[in-house]
C-alpha atoms as one frame of an Amber mdcrd trajectory, in Angstrom:
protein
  65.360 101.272  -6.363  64.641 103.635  -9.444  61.706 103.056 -11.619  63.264
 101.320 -14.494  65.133  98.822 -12.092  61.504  98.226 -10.674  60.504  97.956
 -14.027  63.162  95.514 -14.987  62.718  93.427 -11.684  58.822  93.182 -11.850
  59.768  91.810 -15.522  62.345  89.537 -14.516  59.341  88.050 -11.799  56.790
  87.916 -14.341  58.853  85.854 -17.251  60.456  83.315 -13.956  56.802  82.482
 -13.019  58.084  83.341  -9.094  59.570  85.618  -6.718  62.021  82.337  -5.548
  63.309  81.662  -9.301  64.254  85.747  -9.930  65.470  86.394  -6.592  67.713
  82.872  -7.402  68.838  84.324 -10.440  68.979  87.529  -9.544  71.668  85.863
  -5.909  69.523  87.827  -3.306  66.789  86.671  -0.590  63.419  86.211  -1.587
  61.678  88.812   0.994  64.110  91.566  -0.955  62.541  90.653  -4.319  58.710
  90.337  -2.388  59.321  93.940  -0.982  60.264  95.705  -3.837  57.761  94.199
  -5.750  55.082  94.989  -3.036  56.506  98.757  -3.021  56.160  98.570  -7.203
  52.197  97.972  -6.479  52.046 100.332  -3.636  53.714 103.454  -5.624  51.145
 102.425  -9.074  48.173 101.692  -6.613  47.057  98.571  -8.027  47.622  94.287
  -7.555  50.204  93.341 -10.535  50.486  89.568  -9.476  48.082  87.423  -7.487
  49.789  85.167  -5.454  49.339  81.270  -4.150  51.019  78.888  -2.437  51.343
  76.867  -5.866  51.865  79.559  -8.653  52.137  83.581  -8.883  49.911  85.217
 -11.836  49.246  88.193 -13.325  46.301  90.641 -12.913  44.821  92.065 -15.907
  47.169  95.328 -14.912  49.750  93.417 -14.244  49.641  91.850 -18.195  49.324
  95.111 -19.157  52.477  96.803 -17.215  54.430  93.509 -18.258  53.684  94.738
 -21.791  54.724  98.293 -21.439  57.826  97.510 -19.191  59.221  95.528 -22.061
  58.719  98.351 -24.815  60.510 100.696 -22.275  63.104  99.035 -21.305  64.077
  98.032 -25.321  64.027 101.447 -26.003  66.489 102.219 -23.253  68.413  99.797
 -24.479  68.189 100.941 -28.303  69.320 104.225 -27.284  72.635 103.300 -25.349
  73.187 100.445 -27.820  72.995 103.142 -30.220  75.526 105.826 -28.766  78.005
 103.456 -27.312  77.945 100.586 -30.327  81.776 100.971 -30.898  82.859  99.804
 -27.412  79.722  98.220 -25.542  80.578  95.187 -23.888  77.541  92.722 -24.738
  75.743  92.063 -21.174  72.345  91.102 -19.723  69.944  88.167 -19.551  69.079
  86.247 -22.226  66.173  83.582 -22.075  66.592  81.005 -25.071  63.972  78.337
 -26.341  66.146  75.493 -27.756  64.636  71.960 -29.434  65.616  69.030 -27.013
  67.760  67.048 -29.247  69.384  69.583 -31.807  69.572  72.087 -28.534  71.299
  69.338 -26.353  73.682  68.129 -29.504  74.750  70.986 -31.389  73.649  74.216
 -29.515  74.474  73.452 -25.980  78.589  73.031 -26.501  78.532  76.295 -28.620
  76.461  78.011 -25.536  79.058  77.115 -23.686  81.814  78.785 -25.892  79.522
  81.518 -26.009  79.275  82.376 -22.175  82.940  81.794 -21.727  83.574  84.727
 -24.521  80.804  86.695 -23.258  80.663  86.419 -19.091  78.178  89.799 -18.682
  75.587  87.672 -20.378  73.704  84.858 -18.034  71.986  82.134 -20.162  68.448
  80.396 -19.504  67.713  77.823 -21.846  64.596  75.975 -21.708  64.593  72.804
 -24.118  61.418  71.646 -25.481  59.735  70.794 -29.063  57.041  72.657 -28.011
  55.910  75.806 -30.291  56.596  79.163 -28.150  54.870  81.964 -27.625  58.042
  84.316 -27.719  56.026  87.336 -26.280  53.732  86.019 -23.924  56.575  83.608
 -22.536  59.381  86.127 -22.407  61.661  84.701 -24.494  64.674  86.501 -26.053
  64.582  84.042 -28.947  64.020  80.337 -29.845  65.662  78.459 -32.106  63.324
  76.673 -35.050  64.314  73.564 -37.515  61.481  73.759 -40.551  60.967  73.852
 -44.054  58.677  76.330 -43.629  58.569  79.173 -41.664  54.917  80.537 -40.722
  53.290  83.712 -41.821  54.622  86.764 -39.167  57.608  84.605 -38.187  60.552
  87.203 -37.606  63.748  85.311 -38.372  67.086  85.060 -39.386  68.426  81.344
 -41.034  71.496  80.391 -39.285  72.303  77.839 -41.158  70.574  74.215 -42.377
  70.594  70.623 -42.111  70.510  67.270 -44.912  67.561  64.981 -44.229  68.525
  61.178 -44.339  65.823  58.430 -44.893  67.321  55.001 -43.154  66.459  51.503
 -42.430  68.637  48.856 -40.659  70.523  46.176 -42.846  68.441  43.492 -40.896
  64.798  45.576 -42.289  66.255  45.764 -45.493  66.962  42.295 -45.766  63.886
  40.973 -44.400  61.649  43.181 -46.661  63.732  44.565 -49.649  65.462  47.636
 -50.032  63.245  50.672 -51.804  64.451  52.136 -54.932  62.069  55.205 -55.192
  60.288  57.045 -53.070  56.496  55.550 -53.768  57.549  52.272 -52.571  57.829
  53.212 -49.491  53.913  52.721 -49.361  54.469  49.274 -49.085  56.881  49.379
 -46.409  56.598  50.316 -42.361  57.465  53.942 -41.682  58.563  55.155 -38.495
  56.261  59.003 -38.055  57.333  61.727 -36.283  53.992  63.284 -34.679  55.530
  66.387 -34.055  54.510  67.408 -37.677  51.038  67.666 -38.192  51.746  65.723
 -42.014  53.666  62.753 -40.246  52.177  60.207 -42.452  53.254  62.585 -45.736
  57.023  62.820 -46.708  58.492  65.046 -49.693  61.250  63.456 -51.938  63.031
  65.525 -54.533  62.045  63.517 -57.892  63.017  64.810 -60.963  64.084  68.055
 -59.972  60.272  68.490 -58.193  58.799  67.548 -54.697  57.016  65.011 -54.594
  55.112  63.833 -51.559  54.593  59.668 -50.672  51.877  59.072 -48.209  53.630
  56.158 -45.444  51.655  54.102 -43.694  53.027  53.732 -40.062  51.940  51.559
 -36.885  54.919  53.246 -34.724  55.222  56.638 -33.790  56.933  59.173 -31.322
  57.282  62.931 -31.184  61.194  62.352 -30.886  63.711  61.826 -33.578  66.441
  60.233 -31.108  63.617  57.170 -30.706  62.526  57.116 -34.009  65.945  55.992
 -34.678  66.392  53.790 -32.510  63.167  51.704 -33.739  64.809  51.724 -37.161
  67.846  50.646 -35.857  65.514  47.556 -34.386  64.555  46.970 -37.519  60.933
  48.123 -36.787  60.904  50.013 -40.391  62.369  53.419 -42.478  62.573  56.454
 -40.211  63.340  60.037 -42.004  65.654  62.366 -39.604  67.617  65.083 -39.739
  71.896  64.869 -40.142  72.101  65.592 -36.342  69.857  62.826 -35.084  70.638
  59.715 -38.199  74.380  60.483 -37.847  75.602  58.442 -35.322  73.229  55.047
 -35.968  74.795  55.711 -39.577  78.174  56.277 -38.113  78.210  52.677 -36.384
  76.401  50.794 -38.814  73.109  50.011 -36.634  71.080  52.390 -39.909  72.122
  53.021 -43.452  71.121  55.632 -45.417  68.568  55.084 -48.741  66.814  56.862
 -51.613  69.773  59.059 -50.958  69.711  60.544 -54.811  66.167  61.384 -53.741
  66.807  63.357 -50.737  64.311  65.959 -49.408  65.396  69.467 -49.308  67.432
  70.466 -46.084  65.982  71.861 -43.437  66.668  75.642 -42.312  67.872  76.238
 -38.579  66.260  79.740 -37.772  66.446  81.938 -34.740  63.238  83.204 -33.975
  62.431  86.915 -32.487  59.847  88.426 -30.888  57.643  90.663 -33.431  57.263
  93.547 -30.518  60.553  94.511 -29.567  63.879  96.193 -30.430  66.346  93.962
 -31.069  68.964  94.049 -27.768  72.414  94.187 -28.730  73.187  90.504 -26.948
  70.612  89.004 -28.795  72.475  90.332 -31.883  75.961  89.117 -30.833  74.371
  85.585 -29.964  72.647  85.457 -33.322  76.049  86.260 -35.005  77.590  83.822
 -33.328  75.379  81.246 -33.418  75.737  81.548 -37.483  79.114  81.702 -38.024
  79.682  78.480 -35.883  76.669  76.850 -37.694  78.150  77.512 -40.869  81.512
  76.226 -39.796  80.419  73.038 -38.703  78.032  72.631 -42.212  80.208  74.372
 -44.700  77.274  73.384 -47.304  74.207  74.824 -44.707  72.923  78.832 -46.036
């Protein structure tokens, strides 16, 4: 094995968390992957992973290689991207952080399409809410809804999504329907505690945000159940096209304050800050944003 397919290996170990998920992915025995790992540490002369029975980690070295691998191995990659850009046939790994219910909806059928067009590249896609650490987690990406992208983010906007604010019929019988945005302070709200301002939402009113503090007595960090408490009757959730659509589709939510809508929300693929961009990443990003924008001809 030469050094930069030691390199790529002991990179491949490090971002799986194990020598039994890389050699998996990788379709060879464990002891192969153990060996050439051990014969890494033998030719530098130092311990890049302590091992367990329960979890492999990395030595202080061993962060510090991980590091160094990863600039070297995006530079190789920058410089054959470069020379052979006219007629390179996208291919490698590509490790994606997609959010569960957006990533599970929309993303994971144009995945699909996406590894059927482009069989060189293998796809790992770990869904969670959860905020990643891109570089310390070795991901190639992750994909972001916001309003508001943090200071430092590196990102491109794929496309966006319309924020609905429903309540069932049977709610809105029982305890009026709202025909402004600050009475919803005297109504249940359903928070999403995902968002550190869950009990603030932003209306558009007269041309200008405007945020309503809601008071609410049931909340979930997931959209999908937020809905389905509104759809209960349990009080006015605020979602996102992808997750409202289908209670509002059958009837079991209805939309309201609709000419006061909050602004869309951007769907952004997030990079790492300390690496070339690889040439898959770049196909996947493209895309991911012409499909977006085909599917929301109003999302930019």
């Amino acid at each position: 094995m030469d050094r930069l397919e030691a390199m790529a290996l002991f990179v491949r170990v490090a971002e799986r968390g194990s020598f039994a998920a890389a050699a998996e992915q990788l379709g060879v025995a464990r002891s192969v992957v153990t060996r050439q790992i051990a014969a890494l540490e033998k030719h530098l002369g130092v311990k890049l992973m302590a091992r367990s029975t329960r979890r492999l980690t990395l030595t202080t070295a061993g962060a510090a290689y991980l590091e160094q691998c990863r600039v070297i191995l995006n530079l190789v990659e920058a410089a054959e991207t470069d020379v052979a850009a006219h007629h390179l046939t996208p291919r490698g790994h590509l490790r994606l952080g997609l959010p569960l219910v957006f990533g599970l909806k929309r993303l994971s059928p144009l995945l699909l399409e996406f590894s059927q067009r482009y069989p060189a590249i293998s796809l790992d896609m770990d869904y969670t809410d959860r905020q990643l650490n891109l570089i310390e987690e070795g991901f190639d990406l992750s994909i972001r809804i916001t309003d508001r992208l943090e200071p430092g983010d590196i990102a491109r906007k794929l496309g966006s999504c319309r924020v609905h604010t429903v309540a069932s019929p049977d709610y809105l019988a029982r305890h009026g329907r709202p025909n402004h945005p600050a009475e919803l302070r005297h109504h249940e709200c359903l928070a999403y505690t995902g968002d550190a301002s869950n009990t603030t939402w932003w209306f558009q009113v007269e041309g200008r945000l405007q945020p309503v503090y809601v008071h609410s007595r049931f909340s979930a960090n997931n959209g999908e159940a937020l809905i389905d408490a509104a759809a209960a009757g349990l009080g006015i959730a605020l979602q996102p096209d992808f997750i409202a659509e289908s209670a509002l589709t059958v009837g079991t939510v209805e939309a309201i304050l609709e000419a006061f809508a909050p602004p869309a929300l951007g769907i952004y693929a997030l990079l790492p800050s300390n690496r070339y961009l690889p040439y898959r990443v770049r196909v996947l990003i493209d895309f991911l944003a012409e499909r977006l924008r085909t599917a929301d001809p109003g999302a930019g």
